[in-house]
N, C-alpha and C positions, 0 to 999 in steps of 0.2 A: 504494500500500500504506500503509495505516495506522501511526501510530506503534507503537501496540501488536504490530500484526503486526511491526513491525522488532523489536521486543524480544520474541519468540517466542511473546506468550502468548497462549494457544491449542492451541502447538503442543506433540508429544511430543518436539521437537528439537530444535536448533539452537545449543548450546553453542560447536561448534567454529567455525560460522558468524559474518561480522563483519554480514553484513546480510541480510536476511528476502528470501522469492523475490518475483522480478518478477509484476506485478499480474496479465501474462496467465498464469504459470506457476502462480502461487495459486487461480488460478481453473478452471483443467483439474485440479489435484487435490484439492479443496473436496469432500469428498463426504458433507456431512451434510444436503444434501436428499435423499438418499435413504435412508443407512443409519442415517439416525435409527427406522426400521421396526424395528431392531432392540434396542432399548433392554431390553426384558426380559430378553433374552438375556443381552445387556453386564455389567444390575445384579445378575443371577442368577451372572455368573462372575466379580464383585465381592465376592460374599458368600460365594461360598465362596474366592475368594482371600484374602478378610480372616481368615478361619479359620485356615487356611493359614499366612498369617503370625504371627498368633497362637501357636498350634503352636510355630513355630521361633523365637517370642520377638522376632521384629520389631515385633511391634507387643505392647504388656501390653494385661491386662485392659482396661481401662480404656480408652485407645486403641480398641482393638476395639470395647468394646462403641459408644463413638461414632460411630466408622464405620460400623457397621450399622445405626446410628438417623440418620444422615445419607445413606444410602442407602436408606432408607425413605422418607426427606424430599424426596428426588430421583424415585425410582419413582412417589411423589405428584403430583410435576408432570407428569409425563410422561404418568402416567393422564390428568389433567386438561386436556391441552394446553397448558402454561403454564411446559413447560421454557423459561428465556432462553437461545435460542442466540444466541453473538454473533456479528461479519461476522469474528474472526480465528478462531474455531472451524475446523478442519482438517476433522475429522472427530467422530463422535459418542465416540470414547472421550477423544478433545483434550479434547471439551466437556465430560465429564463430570469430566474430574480436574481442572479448569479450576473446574467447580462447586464441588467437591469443596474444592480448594485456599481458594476464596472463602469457604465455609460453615465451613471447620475451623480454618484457616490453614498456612503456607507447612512447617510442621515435620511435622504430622501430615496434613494430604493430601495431598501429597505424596510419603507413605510406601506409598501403595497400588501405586503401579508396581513397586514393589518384587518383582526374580522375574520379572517375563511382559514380554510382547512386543506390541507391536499383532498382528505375526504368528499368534500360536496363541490369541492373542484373539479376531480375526476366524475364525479358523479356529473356534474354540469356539463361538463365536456364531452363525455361519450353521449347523452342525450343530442347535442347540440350535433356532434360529428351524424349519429345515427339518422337523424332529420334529414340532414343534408342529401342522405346516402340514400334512403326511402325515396324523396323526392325525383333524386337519377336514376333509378331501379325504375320507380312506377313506369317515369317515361322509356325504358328502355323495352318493359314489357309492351308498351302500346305498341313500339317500334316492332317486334316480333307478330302482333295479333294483324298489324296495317298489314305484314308481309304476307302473311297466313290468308286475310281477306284478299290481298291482291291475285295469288293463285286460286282461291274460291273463284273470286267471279270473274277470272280469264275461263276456267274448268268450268263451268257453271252446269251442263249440261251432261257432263262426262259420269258414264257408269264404271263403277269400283266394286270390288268383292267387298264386303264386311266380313269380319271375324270375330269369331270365338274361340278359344283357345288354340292362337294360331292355325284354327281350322275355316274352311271360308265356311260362313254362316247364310245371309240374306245379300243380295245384292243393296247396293246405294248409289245415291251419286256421290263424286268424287270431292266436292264442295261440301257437303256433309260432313264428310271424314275429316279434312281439314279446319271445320268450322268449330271440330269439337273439341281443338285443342284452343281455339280463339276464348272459350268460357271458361277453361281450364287455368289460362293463363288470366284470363279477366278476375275471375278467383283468386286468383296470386298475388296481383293488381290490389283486390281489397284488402288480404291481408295486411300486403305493407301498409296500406292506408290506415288499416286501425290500429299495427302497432305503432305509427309516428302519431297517432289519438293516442296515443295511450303514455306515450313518452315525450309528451307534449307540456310538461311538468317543470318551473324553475323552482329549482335547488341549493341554489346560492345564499346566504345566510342562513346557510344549517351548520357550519362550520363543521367540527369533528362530530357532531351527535347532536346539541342541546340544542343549538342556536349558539348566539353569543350576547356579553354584555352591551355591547355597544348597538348603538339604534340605527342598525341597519334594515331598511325595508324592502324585504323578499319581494314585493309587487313591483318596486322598481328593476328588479334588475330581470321581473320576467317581463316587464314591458320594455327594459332597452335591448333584450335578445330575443323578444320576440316569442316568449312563449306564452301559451294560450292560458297556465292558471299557475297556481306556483301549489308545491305540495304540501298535503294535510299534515305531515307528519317530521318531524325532524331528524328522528333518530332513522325510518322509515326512507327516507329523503336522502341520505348518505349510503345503507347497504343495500338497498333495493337493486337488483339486476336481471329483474323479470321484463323491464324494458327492453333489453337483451337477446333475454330469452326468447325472447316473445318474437325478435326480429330475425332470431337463427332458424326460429320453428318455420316463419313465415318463408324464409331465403332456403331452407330443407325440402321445404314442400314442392318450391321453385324447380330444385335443382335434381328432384327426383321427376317433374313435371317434363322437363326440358332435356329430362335422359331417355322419357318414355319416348319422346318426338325425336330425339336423335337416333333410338334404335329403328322404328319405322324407317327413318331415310339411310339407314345402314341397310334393312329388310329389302325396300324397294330398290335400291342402287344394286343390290347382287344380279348375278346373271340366274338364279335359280326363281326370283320373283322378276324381276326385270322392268317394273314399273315406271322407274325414274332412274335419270341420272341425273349427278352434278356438275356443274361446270368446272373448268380447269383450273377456276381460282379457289373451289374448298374441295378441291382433292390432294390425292399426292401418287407418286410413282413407286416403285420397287425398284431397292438398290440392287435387285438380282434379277427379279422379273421384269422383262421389259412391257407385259401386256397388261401391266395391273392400275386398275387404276382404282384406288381406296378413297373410302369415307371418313378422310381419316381426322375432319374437323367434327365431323357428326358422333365417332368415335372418344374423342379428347371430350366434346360436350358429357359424353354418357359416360368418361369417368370420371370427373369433376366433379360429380354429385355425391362419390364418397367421401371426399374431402368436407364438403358444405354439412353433410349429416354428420361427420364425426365432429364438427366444429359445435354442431351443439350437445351431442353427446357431451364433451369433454367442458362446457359451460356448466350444463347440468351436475354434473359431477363436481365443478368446482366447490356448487352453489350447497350442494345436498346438506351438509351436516355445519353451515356454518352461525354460531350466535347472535346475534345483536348487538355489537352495530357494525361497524370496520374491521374486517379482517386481511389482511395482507395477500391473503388467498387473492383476493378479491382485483390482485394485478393482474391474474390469468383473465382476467375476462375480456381484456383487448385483444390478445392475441388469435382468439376465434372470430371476434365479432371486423376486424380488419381483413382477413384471410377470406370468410365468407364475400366482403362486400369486393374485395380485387378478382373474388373467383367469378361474381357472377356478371360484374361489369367487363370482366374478361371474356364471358359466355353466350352472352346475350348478343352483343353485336355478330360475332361470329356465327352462329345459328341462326340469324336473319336474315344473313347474308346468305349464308346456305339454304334457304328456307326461299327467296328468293330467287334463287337460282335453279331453282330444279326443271327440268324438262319432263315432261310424261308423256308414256305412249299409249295412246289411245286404245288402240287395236289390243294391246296384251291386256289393259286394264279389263277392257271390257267380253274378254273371251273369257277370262280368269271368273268377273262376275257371275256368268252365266255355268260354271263349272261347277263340280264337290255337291250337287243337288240342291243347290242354292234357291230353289224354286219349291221345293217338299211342303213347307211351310203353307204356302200358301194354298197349296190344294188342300193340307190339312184342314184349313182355315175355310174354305169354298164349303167341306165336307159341315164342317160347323154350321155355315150359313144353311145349310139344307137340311138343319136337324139332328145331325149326329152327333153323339157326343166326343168330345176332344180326345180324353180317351180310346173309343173306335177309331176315333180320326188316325189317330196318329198310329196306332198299328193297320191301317188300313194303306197308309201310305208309304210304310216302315218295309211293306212286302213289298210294294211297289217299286221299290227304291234297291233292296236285294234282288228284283226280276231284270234291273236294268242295268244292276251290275254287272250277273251272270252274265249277261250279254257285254258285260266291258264298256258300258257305255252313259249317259245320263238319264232320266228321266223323260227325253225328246226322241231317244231310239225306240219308245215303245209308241205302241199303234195307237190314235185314239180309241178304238174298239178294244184294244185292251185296260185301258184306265176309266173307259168306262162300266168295263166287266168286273173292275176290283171290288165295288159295293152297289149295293140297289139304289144311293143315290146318286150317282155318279150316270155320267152321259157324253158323249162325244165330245160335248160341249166344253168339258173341262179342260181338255188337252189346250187350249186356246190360254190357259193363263199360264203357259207353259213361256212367255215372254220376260223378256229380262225388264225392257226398258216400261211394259206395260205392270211389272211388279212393282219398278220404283215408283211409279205415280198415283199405285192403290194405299200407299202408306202418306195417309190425307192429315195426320192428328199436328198438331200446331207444330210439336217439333220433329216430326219426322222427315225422311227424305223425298217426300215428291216435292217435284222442281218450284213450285210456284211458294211451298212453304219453306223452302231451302231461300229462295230470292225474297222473302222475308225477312228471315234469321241473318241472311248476309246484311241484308240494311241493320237491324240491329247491333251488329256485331260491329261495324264499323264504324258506325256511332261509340260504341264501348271502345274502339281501338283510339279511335282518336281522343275520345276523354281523358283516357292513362295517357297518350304519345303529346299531349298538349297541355292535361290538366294546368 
């Protein structure tokens, strides 16, 4: 340990102390390689601290006005990259009163601590960072849902197999299928929105736990940063990091969302589905094979989401068994809630792009549609309308479907006269719904896929993309 670290500076402590922590204890709690991400934050609840003290006469005019033109001076570097952190810096608010102290001297920077706490600090801060973060999320999701509508309503018309357990189930349109992941993500949308409601909260003169003596007024400094109420509780107001939680669960949910959608464009890109491909800017080549061409943005998206789910795993865990009020644990909670928001800002744009770009072939979607007895269902269903119960139905059709196997073939290799033969209500007639593009448009119910209620839900949807992409 350094000289300087034995004589504290750096740190926000150490008066009662005779000698600075051992070199490997300094170094498990050292956290300004990461939470220096936070710095706007910091000098945003600087400035309105400086107010604050102003206010109550801690600091005169004059004073003040200097510290706010020295914390201009500092948000400078920091834009720049060229804040000097040093090796005894603890942490980025050490660092900055540290700066602070150097640039004014020992009588007046020193004067900013005055009132708060590292505690409702950092609490102030990650609130303040997380806002920010909500806010470039929601719109990056709309940016994904605009992309998703764009291919809807080029396709608009296009027949697609549906599945059920990777087995094709019912035909659809192809605008369907993609519009379902537009709510999906719309969903995701609201989440962040109610955890930035819910972490909407100033925290600043709560100091370590109590509050403090001095008459500092918590409503000011959630109206000079902008936040919508300031919190019920004090002690509550410093350990509290369900705001957090709350924002990993929402970013979890995301990025498990966003790995569903990138396996489909891995599914569709193979030559065994053949659906789609991608263009030459989210693929990549083999360093041995020369014919290959991978998904391999779509791929990176769908492993990214382990990372985003362990990042709240490992919050939760932090959180599980901790007291009331501050506990030191309580460092670990930047280092997930930063990692989630680079992963998914990293994520989002790339799978738009890809999302974007895709080509489909018509021809294979739609022979694919009409395959795997994709049509069963619906005679099932004809058998209903004429009285029979779903039950018979559905073993009446179940033979039907073994009779045209045998044969190697679908449900269209059999003769109308013989699907008429299968039950007494049954008539030539039936063979006739034996249509792919006549089955998408018997499925009339508000959300289902015939076309004209598909050309509905795309107007809604794109309404809801824009509202996240512009909110």
């Amino acid at each position: 340990m350094s000289d300087d670290a034995d004589s504290g500076a750096g740190r926000l402590w150490g008066g009662r102390f005779e000698q600075g922590p051992a070199e490997a204890a300094w170094q498990l709690g050292v956290s300004t390689e990461f939470d220096r991400d936070l710095w706007r934050a910091d000098l945003a609840g600087s400035r309105a601290h400086t107010q604050e003290l102003l206010r109550i006469g801690v600091l005169d005019h004059d004073e003040a006005e200097s510290m706010l033109e020295a914390i201009d001076r500092c948000a400078a570097l920091f834009a720049e990259g060229r804040f000097p952190f040093e090796p005894t810096d603890e942490d980025l608010h050490g660092a900055i009163e540290r700066w602070l102290v150097d640039e004014l001297g020992d009588e007046l920077g020193g004067k900013l601590r005055a009132g708060r706490s590292r505690n409702d600090q950092i609490a102030s801060d990650l609130r303040l960072y997380l806002r920010e973060a909500c806010d470039r999320l929601r719109q990056q999701i709309g940016e994904l849902q605009q992309a998703l509508c764009a291919q809807a309503a080029t396709h608009l018309d296009w027949i697609a197999p549906g599945y059920t357990h990777l087995q094709r189930g019912q035909p659809v349109l192809l605008s369907h299928h993609l519009l379902a992941y537009v709510w999906m993500f719309d969903r995701d949308a609201g989440r962040v929105v109610d955890a930035r409601n819910r972490m909407d909260a100033s925290v600043l003169g709560a100091g370590a736990l109590a509050g403090t003596t001095l008459d500092l007024d918590p409503a000011n400094y959630a109206r000079d940063l902008g936040f919508g109420r300031v919190a019920e509780n004090s002690m509550d107001a410093v350990s509290s990091r369900d705001f957090a939680v709350e924002f990993l669960a929402a970013g979890a949910i995301l990025a498990v969302h966003l790995s569903r959608l990138a396996e489909e464009i891995v599914l569709w890109s193979s030559a065994e589905f053949g659906f789609a491909s991608l263009a030459d800017a989210y693929s990549t080549g083999s360093s041995i094979m020369p014919q290959k061409r991978n998904p391999d943005v779509a791929e990176l998206v769908r492993g990214k989401a382990g990372r985003v789910v362990g990042d709240l795993v490992a919050l939760l865990t932090v959180l599980k068994g901790l007291p009331l009020t501050y506990d030191r644990d309580l460092q670990e909670d930047k280092e997930p809630v930063f990692d989630t928001v680079r992963t998914l800002e990293l994520v989002l744009p790339a799978i738009s792009g890809a999302v974007g770009s895709l080509t489909f072939d018509r021809e294979r979607l739609e022979a694919a549609a009409g395959g795997g007895f994709s049509l069963a269902t619906d005679l099932a269903e004809e058998l209903v309308r004429r009285g029979v119960p779903f039950r018979e139905a559905h073993e009446v059709v179940g033979r039907l479907v073994r009779q045209a196997e045998e044969r190697g073939g679908d449900l269209d290799v059999l003769d109308p006269s013989e699907i008429a033969a299968a039950h007494r209500a049954l008539d030539r007639s039936a063979a006739d719904l034996l249509d792919v593009r006549d089955a998408v448009e018997r499925r009339r119910a508000s959300f289902a896929t015939a076309s004209d209620r598909v050309r509905e839900q795309l107007r809604r949807a794109q309404e809801a993309a824009a509202a996240n992409a512009g909110h």
